[in-house]
Every structure is written in C-alpha cells, then in structure tokens.
N, C-alpha and C positions, 0 to 999 in steps of 0.2 A: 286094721286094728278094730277091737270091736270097743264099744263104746255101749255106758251104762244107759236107759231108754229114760227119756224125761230129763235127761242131768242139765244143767241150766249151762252157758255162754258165760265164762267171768266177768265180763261188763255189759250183759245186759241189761237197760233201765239206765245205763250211759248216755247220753245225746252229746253227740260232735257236730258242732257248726262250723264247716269249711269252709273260707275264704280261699282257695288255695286253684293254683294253675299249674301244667306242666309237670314236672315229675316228685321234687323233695316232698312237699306237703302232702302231695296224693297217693305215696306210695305210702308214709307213716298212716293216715286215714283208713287206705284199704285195707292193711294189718288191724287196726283196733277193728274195724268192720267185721272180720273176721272171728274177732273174738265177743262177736255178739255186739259192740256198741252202734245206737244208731245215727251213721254218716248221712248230714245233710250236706250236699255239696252246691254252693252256690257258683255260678254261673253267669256270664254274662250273657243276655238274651241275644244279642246280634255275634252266634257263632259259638260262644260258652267257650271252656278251656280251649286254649289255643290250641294244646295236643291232639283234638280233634280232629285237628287239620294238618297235621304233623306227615301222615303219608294214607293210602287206603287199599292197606294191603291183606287186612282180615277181614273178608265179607264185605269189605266198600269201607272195612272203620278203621280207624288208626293203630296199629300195632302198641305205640306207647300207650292211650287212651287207655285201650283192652286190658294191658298192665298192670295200670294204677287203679282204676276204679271200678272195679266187681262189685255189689255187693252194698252200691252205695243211692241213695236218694237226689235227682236233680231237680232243683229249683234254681230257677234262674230270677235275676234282679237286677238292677241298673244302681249301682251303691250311692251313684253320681245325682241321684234321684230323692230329693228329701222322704218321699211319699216310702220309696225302698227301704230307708234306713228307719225310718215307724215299723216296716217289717220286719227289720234287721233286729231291732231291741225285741219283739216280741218273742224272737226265736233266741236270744240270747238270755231272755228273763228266764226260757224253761232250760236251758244246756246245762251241761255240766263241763263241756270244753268245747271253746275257740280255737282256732288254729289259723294263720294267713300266711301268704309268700309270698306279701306284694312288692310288688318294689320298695325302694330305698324309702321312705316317709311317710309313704302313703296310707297305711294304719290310720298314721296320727292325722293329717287330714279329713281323714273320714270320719274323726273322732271315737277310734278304734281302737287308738292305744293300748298297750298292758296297763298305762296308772290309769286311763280315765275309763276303762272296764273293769280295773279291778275298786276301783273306789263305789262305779255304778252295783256290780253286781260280787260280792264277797266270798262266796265261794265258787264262782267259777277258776277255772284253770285256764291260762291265757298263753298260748305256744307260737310266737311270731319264729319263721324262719325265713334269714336273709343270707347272702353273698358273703359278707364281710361281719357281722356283728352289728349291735346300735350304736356302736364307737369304733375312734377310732379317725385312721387319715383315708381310710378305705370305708366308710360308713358307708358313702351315697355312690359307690362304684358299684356299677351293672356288673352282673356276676350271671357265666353261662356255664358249663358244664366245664367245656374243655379250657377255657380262660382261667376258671377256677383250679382246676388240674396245672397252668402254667406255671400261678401263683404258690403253689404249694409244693413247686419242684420237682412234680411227680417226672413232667415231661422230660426232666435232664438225666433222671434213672432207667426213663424205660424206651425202647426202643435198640435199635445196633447201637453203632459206635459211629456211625455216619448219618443217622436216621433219628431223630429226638420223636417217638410217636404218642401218642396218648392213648387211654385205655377206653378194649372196644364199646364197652357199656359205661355209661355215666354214672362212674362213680363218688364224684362230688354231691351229684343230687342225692344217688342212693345213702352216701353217709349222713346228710344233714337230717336225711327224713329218717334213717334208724335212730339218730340222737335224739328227733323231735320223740318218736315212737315211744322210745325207754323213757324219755325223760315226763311223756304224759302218764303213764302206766306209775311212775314214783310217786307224780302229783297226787295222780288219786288214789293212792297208797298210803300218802302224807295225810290227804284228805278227811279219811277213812281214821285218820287217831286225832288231828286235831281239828276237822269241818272246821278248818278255813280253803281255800282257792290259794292261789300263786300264779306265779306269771316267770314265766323262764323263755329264754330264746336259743336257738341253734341255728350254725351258719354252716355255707358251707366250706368254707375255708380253713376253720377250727374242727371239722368234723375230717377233712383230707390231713389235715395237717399231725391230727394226731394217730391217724392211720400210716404217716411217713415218719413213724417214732423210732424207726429200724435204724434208716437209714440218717436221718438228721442226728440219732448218739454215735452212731459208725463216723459220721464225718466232723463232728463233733471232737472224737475226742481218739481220732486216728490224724486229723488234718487232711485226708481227702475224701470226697464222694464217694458212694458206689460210683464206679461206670456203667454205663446201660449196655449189657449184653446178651440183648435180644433176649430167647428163651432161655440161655443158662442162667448161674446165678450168681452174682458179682465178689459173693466170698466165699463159696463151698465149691468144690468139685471132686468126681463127676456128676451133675446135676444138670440136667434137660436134656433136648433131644439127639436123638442117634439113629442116621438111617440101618434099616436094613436092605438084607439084597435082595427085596421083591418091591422097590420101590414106595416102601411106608417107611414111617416112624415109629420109634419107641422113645417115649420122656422115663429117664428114673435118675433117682436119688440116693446120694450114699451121705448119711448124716454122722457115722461114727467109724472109730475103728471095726468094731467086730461088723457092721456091714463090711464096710471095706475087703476084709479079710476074707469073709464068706462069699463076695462078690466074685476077687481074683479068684477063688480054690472054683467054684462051681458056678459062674458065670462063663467068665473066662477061660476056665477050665488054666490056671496058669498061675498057680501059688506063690511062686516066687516075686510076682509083681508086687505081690503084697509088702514084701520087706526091701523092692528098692528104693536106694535112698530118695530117687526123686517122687516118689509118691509116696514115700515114710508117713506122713500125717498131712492133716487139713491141708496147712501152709503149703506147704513144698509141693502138695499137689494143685493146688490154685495157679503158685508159681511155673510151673513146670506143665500147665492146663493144653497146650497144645502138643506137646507128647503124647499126653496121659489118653487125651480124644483121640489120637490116631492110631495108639495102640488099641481101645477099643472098638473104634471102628472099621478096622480090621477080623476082629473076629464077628461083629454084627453083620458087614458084609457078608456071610456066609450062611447068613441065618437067616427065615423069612419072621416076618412081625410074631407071626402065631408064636415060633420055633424059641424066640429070644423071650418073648415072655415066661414062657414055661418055666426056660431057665430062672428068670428073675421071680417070677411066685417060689420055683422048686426050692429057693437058695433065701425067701425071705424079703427081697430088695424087695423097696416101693419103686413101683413103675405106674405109666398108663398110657395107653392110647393116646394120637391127636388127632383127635372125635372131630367129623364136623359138624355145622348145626343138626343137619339131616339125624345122623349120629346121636347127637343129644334127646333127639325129640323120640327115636326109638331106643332109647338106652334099655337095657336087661334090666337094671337096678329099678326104674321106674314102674317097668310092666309089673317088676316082680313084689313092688310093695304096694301097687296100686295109689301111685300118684298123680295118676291124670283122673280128672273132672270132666265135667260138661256144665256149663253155664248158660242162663239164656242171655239173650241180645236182639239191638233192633235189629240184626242182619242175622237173627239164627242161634241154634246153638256153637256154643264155640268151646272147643277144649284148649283144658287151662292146668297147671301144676295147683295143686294142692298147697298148702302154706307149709315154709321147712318145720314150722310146730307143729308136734304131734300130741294131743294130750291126750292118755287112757280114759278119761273121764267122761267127757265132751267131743265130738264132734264140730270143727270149723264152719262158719257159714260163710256158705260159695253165696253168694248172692248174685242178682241179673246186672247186666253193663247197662248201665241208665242210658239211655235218648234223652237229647238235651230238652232240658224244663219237663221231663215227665212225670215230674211230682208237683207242678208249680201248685196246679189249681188244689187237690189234695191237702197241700201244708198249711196253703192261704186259708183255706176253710176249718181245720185244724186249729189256726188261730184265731179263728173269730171272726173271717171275712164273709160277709156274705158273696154272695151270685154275682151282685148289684157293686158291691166292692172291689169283689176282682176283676170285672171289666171298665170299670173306673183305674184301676191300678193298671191295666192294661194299655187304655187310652193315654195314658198319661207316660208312656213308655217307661214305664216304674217296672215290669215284670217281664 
C-alpha cells in the first residue's frame, strides 16, 4: 500500500505509561505504539516482564515477549521504592495514559489507583486491566489465561466430546487487552471534545464472556449447551473437516440452502441429495450429521486436497486448508500483500506481521524489541535527573 510521504501517526504526541506485564496490557500497548503513541514500558529491574522468561526460542528472546512489545521504550523501576514512585509521578505529570495489569489491589497500594490519579492528574486516561473486574466475589481472584477460559465456559464448548480443551493462543488475555485498546482510543476521543481524562477498566473475564455471546443465548434460551465437537460446528452442518484420499484435509462450510444445493449438484456431483428429506434443511441435517458426513466422505475419498478444492472454489463453497504453523508463516496471502516486516532486537533483526490495520494515509511504526531498562538512563535525564541522580537512584535499587 502506498502511503502519502510526511502524513503524521494518529496518536503521535500521545505518551503511554505502562505498568503492565505478560500479555493483556502489552498487547493493547504495542497496538497504540503502532499507531505513533509513545510506550513507556516500565519494568522490573531484577528480570523485568516476566514474559521475558517465558521460553527462548527467537534469537535467545521470548516468543510472547517478541509479540507484545515492538516498538516500545524500556525503563525499569522498583515501584516498591519511594525514590521510583518520585519517578513514577514525573512521568505521569507529562502522559496522557496509564495503563496496569497488576494484580488484584495492587494499583491501589502503590497509590496508583484510577480515583487517586485521576484526582492527581485531570486529564489523564487511567486503564487498569484485571482477571475479574474491581468488584465483585471474584475481585481478588488470580486470573491466568486458561483459568480464565474455565471460568467463562469456553472449556465446556471446545474440545471432542470426551476431551474438554482450551484454545491454542491465549485468548482471555488477547480479549482484555483489545477492550483495553478500544476503550483507550474512545478515551481520547472523549478527550479531544471535552479535555477531561477518565478512568475505565477491562477484565478478562468480561472480555471472554462476551465473546461466548453465541453460545451462552443458544443455551439460554434452547435449554441446552452447545456440545463441543471438536472442528465441526455444534449447530450447522456440513461444517469442518473432511479427509481426502491423499491423506489431507479439507474444512468447509455450507451456511444456506442455495450453498447447500450448489454443493450436492457440483460438489458432490449428486443433486438429488439436495432434496432428501434427511438433509432437507439446517436441522435435519445437524440431526442426521453422521449420514450426511459419510455420504460425503465418500466422494472426498476419491479426490486429492488439490482436486476437492477446485470443486469447492468451482461451486462457490467456503472452504480451506489445515495449514500448519509452518504453513502460516509462508502463506500466499501474506507474500502477496507484503505482510512481513523486519524489526530490530537485542538478538538481531527479527521478522514480524505487519499490524491487521492498514491505513492508506500513514504507515505503521514497527518499532525495535526493547532490552530490558534500555531507556532507563535516557528517560531519567529526560526528567530532570542528573548523572549524579541516576546513580543515586541506582544505589538505592530504585532503577
């Protein structure tokens, strides 16, 4: 995409001061980083984001790490530290958004809070994101990815019928830190007409909860659950995968009649399926779901992946591959719109996707994978520290 030369980053002259560790907070972070604003990510000095240490499988760095924080500023602090938190309000006098995902209280502790920062500083934007919410009988309950996934029912939907599994990417964290993300972007939208600040929080359990909106009205007001069945889909069929006879897969999807119909005539090559009664419409075909797969995979056996595609583009169905990562990482779609990057890093350059936003206007900033405290001494000076300051602040295990 070409992009106009000089066009400015929608939230540049933004400053974001991150409290944040592991995935929720540092994935909404590296998105606004993205779009120009600048991520101060604080840090703990003995180790910094725990995700650091997560595994060291890019370069010696951590895969999640790599992830979340492109693009972003490390300063590291000890909060626990009176000396840090003098640091801490200097960088919050200039911000224009907070953000944290500390544990259960811990904010307020630290005197960190959304009421005693928004009373301190008036328009700033204050985005706590926690497990459960600040209320509640689940307030102070540790909340991890897949726990959170238990709690939200995801578990009882997905998986066989014998197997209850959870989903392979963490997506409790990713929803809390998309809600943080939108919900900072409204702030300072609000901002923008009436210059005041606010203070909102996102959790993860409210973020999974309303992504299982499907299934919690289905059971709601059917009286039973979906059941978990594996790759198909617990109310539609034919929906997911179907071998063929070269030993792959094909996934597709029939969402109406007229697929339906154009599926049996030129799929199937077998019209008449179309009009019998057991697979007359939705129902009867969900009902009737282990006929209906065995009649088609019968004609799939015959066909190699390449072969059963063809027909399914020729005829219209939605289908696709099951890609592996390998797969993924050389997909057609990507080469062919220029989605991979290069980043720098303390292990090198490292290739990264591109943000799913594209704007004609602007250009995204990729920005370098910080080394932990590789901003420290820079920020501190920034603020007013002398030379003489910062190793005073250093002694003092404040940095």
């Amino acid at each position: 995409m070409q992009h106009a030369p000089g066009s400015r980053r929608p939230l540049e002259g933004i400053t974001v001061v991150a409290l944040e560790q592991v995935i929720a907070a540092p994935f909404a972070t590296r998105q606004l980083a993205e779009l120009g604003a600048r991520v101060i990510k604080i840090e703990r000095p003995d180790g910094g984001d725990s995700a650091r240490g997560y595994d060291t499988t890019v370069r010696g760095l951590s895969s999640h790490f790599v992830w979340t924080n492109r693009g972003k500023e490390s300063l590291t602090l000890n909060v626990k530290r009176p000396e840090a938190m003098e640091v801490m309000h200097r960088l919050l006098a200039r911000a224009d958004v907070f953000i944290q995902n500390l544990a259960p209280g811990a904010a307020d502790r630290l005197g960190l809070g959304a009421g005693a920062l928004r009373a301190r500083y008036p328009r700033l934007i204050v985005c706590g994101i926690s497990g459960y919410g600040s209320s509640g009988p689940y307030r102070d309950k540790k909340a991890y990815d897949l726990l959170v996934q238990c709690e939200a029912g995801m578990l009882s939907i997905t998986g066989t019928p014998d197997t209850p599994s959870k989903a392979g990417i963490p997506v409790a964290d990713i929803s809390g830190g998309m809600y943080a993300f939108s919900g900072i972007l409204a702030a300072l939208y609000r901002r923008e007409r009436t210059g005041e600040g606010t203070a909102f929080e996102a959790s993860l359990f409210d973020g999974l909860s309303e992504w299982m909106g499907y299934p919690m009205h289905f059971a709601q007001y059917s009286g039973t659950a979906p059941k978990r069945t594996g790759a198909k889909h617990a109310a539609i069929a034919p929906y997911g995968p179907f071998p063929t006879g070269d030993g792959k897969t094909v996934f597709l999807g029939i969402q109406n009649e007229r697929d339906w119909q154009r599926f049996c005539a030129r799929v199937l090559e077998q019209p008449d399926v179309a009009i019998d009664a057991r697979f007359a419409n939705g129902p009867a075909r969900v009902a009737n779901r282990d006929a209906l797969e065995s009649l088609i995979g019968e004609v799939f056996a015959r066909l190699t992946r390449e072969q059963a595609i063809e027909r399914l583009e020729a005829a219209d169905i939605a289908n696709a591959s099951m890609n592996e990562i390998a797969e993924l990482v050389a997909h057609p779609q990507h080469e062919a719109r220029g989605r991979w990057s290069r980043v720098a890093s303390p292990a090198g350059p490292i290739d990264v996707l591109a943000p799913p936003l594209a704007f004609a206007e602007f250009e995204p900033h990729l920005g370098a994978i910080p080394a932990l405290g590789e901003h420290t001494d820079a920020i501190l000076a920034e603020l007013g520290y002398s030379a003489d300051g910062i190793a005073r602040l250093r002694e003092a295990g404040a940095v």
